[in-house]
N, C-alpha and C positions, 0 to 999 in steps of 0.2 A: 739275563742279568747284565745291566750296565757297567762297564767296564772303565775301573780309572788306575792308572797305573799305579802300580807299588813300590817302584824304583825310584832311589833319590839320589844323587850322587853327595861325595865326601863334604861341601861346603853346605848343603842341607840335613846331615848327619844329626847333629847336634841337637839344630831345632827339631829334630821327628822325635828323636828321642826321648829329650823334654818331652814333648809332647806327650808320648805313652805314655811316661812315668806322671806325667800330672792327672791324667785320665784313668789311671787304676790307682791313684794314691789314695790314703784316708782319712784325708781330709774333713768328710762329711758332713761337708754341707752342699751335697748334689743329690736329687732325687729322680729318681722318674714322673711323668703325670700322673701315672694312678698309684704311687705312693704319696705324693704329695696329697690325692682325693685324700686317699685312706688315712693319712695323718688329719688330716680336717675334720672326715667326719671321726676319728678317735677322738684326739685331740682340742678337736674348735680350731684349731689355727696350723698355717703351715711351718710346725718347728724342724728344723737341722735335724738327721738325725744326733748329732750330738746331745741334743737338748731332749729331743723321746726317749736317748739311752738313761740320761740322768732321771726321769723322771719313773722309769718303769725300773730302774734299779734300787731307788730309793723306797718307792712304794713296795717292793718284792721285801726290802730289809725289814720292813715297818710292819707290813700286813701278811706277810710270810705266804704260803699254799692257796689263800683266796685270790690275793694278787695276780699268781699264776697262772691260774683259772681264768680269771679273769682276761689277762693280755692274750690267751689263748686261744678266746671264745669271739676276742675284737678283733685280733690281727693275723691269728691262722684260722679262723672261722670255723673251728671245731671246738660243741660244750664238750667239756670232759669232767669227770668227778672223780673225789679225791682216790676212789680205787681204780678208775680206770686209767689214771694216768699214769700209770706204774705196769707196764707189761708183767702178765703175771708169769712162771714158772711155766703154765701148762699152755700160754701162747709161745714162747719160747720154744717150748718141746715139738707143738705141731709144725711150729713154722718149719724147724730143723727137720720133722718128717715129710714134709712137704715138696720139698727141692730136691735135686735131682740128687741122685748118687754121684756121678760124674762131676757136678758143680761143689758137692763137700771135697773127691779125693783133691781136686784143684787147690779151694781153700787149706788141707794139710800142707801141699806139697809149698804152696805158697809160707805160709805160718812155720813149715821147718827151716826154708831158707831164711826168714828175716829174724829169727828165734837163733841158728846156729850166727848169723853176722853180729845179731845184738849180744849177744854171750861173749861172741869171741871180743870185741871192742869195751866189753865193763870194765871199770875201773876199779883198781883193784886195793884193796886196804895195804899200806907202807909202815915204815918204821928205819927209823935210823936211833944209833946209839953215840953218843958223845964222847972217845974220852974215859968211856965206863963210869961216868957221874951225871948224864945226861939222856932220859929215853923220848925221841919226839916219832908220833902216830900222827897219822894219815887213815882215820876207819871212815866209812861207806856204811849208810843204812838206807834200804827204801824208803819212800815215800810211804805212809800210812793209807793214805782213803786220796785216791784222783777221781778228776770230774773228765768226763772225754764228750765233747762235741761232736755230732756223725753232720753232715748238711744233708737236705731232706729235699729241697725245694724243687725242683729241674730236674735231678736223677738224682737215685740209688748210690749207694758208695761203699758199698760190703767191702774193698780195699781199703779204704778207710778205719776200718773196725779191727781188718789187719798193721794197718802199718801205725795202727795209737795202743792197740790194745796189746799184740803182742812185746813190744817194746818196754811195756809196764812190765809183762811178767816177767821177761827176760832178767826185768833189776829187782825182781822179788815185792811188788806192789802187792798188797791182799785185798784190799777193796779197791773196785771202779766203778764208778757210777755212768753208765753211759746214755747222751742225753740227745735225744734227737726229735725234731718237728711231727708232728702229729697228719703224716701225710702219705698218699700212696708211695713214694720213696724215703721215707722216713719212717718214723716208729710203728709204719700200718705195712712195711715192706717183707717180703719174707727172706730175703736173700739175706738180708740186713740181719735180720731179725736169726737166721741159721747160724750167723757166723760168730752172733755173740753167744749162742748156743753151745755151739761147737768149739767154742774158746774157754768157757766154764765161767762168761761174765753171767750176773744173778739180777743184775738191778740194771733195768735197763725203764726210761719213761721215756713218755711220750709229751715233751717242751720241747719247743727252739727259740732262736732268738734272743734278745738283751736278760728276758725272763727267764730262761733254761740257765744261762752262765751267771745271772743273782741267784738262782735258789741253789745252784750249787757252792756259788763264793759265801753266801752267808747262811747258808740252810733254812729249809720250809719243815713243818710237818710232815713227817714219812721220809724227808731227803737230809740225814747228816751234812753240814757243811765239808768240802774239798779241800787240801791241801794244797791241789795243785790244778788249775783246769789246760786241758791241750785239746787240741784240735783246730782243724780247720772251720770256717764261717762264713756268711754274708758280712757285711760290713756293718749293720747292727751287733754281731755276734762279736765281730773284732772290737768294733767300741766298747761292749759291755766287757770285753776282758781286759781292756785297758782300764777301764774304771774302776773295777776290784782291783785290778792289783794293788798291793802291798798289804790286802787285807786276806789275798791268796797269793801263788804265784802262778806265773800263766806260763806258757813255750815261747810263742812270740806273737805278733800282729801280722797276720797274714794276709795281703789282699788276692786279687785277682791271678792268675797265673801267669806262668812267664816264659819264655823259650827265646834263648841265642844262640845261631847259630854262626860259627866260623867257618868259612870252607873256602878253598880252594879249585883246582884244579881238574884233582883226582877224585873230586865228589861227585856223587851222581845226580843230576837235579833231578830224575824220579823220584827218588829217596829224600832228597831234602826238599823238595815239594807237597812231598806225604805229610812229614813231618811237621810243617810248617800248619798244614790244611788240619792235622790232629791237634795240634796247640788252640787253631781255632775254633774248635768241639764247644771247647769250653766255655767262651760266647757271652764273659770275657775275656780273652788269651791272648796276653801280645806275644804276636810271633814275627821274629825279625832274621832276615839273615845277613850278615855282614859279610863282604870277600872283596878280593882286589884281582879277582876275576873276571870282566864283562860278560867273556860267555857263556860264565855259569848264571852270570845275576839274570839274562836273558833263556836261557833252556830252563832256569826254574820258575821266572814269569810264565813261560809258556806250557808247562808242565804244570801250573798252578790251576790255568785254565780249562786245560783239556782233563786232566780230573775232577775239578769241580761240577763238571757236567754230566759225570757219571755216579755221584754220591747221592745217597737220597735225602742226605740234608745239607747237600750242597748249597741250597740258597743261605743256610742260617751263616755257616763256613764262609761264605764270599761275603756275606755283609761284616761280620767279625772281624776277618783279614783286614778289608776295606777301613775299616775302625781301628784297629789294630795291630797292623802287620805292616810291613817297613822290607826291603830289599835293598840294600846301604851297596853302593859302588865304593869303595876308600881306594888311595891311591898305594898303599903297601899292605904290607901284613902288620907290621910295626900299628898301624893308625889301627887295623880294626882292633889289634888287643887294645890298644888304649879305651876305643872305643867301649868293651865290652867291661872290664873293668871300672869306667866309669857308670857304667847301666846298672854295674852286680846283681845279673839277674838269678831268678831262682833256677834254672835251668841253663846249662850252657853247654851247645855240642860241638865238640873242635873234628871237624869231619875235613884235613884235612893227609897230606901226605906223611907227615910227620908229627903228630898228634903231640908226641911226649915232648918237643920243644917248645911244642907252642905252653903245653903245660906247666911250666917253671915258670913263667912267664905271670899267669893265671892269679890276680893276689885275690879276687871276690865272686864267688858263686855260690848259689845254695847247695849244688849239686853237679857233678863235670861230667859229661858222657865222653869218653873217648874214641875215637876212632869211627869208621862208616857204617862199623856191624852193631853201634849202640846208639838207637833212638829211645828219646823220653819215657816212650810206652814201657821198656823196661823197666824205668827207675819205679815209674807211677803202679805197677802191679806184682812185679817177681824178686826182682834183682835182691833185697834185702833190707838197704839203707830205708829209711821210711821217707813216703814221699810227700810228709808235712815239714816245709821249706821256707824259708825268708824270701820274702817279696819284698816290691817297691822301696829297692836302693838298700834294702834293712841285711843282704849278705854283705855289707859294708863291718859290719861286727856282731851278726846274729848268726846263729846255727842253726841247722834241719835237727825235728824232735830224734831226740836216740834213746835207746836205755840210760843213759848215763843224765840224762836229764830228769829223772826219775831216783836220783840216788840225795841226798843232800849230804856232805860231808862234816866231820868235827875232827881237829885236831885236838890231840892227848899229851899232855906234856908232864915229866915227872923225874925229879930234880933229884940227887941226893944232897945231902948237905954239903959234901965237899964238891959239889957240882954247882950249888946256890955260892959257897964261898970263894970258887973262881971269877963269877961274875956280876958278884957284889957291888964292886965299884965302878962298874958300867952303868948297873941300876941308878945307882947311888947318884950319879953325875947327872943321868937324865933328866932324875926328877927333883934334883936341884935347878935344873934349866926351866923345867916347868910349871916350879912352884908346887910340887905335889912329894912333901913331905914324907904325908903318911903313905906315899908307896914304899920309899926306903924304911922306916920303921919296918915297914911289915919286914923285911928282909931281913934288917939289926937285929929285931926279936929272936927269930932263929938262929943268930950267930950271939946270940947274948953280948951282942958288945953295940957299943954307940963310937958312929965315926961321924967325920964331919965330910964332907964331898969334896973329891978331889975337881980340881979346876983345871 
């Protein structure tokens, strides 16, 4: 493997960073070569995908379940018919016979710790009383019927199935529809296919793509439309849920994954070399570490190397990194939080001697590992939190999917009459200001009298 350094010091900071963030952005209009083919021969010409999401979502709205078929048979090169796309009950049930014992008690053990965090974190129905003339509610109701995304393409994601699926239940969701690519890691997977088993999801198909997230924003034959679609995606799949929205609602736009690390000192570049080499699995993963350390920035370059040669996909990991991945020299600690705060990435690990100051500090992440003993690997499979996250600068005011995003709220409001006649002329004045009359009538009426607004 040809070797180019990954260390930048604090006045090339800036620019690296840019850099990542416009490289995993989604944008979309970058393609590879052989999607740019396959858009051709689909399509005739080479469109953005923005312009393929527009056009296979509108077609999905119009021609509903053929549509489907269709996009499915062009662009994931599997026919499929209208029954087979729909995993039946009794593939369900083998697949879950299928896999191991050992690999189900995991999935429990996994399923009760992100089921006891998403329980204990609901939100919870309020109520305040005024005065004894005023009752105002705060009630919480699940979401009716969600649509959940699994990715199929590259590997398997049975954590995935976990950290979208159980979070529904935990807020009391009754239908999910869960929708994944039609592929040996996707809807033809068994691990996959065990865990929706073992969760008591019913409806599981076999779409991916801008196509999977239209038949569930507006419904096909056999697919009721979604309330809500979540999950993670390619960047077609993020497009397409950008483009339904407001006709569904979604979790958020997720691109590519992310990892920052803080460290100092006291950290061990074993460890934060690991870490950095596992961000790059993902292929694409920006993995960056930030310190005002030199000889850590140098024991984790060279702990980068001497493990990459003993992985067995170490070559894919080293070209990643190389794309990817960043080793920031800053001249304080002060500089790299700024730094990392302005990156707000989905991951962020403060590995250093003092963790919990750095932590106050901290205003954007999708997600904070603290201290030496918590790498990402946790967040991504046990820990609890789910580990579908805001990417590309979007922890700036996006959140990681929870229960609570799964709940939609209404306020209750219920007046008595001597509770309406306290606040009469507050009404009153507003809607003098605003030209809106018949709001205060409506109020006069109940108090049987006509006033004129106070100024």
């Amino acid at each position: 493997m040809t070797r180019q350094s990954l260390t930048y010091r604090q006045h090339e900071a800036h620019q690296r960073l840019e850099e990542l963030r416009e490289l995993v952005s989604l944008r979309g209009d970058v393609v590879s070569d052989s999607g740019r083919e396959l858009t051709i021969e689909v399509f005739g010409s080479p469109l953005s995908p923005i312009e393929i999401v527009e056009i296979i979502c509108r077609e999905v709205q119009t021609k509903g379940r053929s549509a489907v078929l269709k996009y499915t048979e062009l662009l994931d090169r599997k026919k499929l018919t209208p029954e087979s796309m729909r995993v039946s009950p009794e593939e369900l049930a083998s697949a879950h016979h299928r896999v191991s014992t050992s690999f189900l008690e995991t999935v429990r053990r996994i399923q009760n710790r992100i089921h006891t965090f998403q329980t204990e974190i609901l939100h919870q129905d309020t109520s305040l009383t005024l005065e004894n003339q005023c009752e105002l509610k705060q009630r919480y109701r699940p979401l009716k019927r969600v649509g959940i995304c699994i990715p199929g393409g590259a590997a398997a994601y049975p954590s995935t199935v976990l950290m979208t699926v159980v979070p529904a239940l935990a807020a009391g969701v009754r239908e999910l529809a869960v929708v994944a690519p039609p592929t040996e890691f996707g809807a033809y997977n068994d691990d996959l296919l065990s865990v929706c088993h073992e969760l008591g999801v019913t409806e599981v198909y076999r779409m991916g793509g801008a196509q999977a997230v239209a038949a569930l924003a507006y419904g096909i034959e056999g697919v009721p439309r979604v309330d809500k679609i979540v999950g993670p995606g390619n960047l077609f799949v993020q497009l397409a849920k950008k483009h339904v929205f407001g006709n569904v609602d979604i979790d958020l736009l997720a691109g590519p994954s992310e990892v920052v690390i803080l460290g100092d000192h006291s950290a061990n570049p074993e460890w934060i070399a690991a870490d950095l080499i596992a961000q790059a699995e993902h292929d694409p993963g920006v993995a960056v570490l930030i310190s005002w350390d030199s000889k850590l920035i140098e024991a984790v370059d060279q702990s980068i190397q001497t493990q990459l040669t003993n992985l067995s996909r170490g070559a894919l990991a080293h070209r990643s990194l190389q794309q990817f991945g960043a080793l920031i020299l800053v001249d304080s600690q002060d500089e790299a939080i700024a730094l990392a705060n302005n990156f707000a990435p989905e991951h962020l690990e403060i590995a250093t001697e003092n963790p919990d100051r750095i932590l106050d500090q901290i205003d954007h992440a999708g997600a904070i590992f603290l201290g030496h003993e918590s790498p990402v690997a946790l967040g991504d499979y046990v820990a609890g939190p789910s580990h579908v996250l805001p990417t590309s600068g979007t922890a700036r005011f996006a959140c990681g999917l929870s229960a609570n995003e799964f709940l939609r709220r209404s306020s209750i409001i219920q007046f008595s009459l001597d509770g309406v006649q306290q606040v009469a002329d507050d009404v009153r004045t507003m809607a003098h200001k605003e030209g809106l009359t018949a709001h205060s009538a409506s109020v006069d009426k109940r108090l049987c009298k006509e006033h004129p607004p106070k100024e």
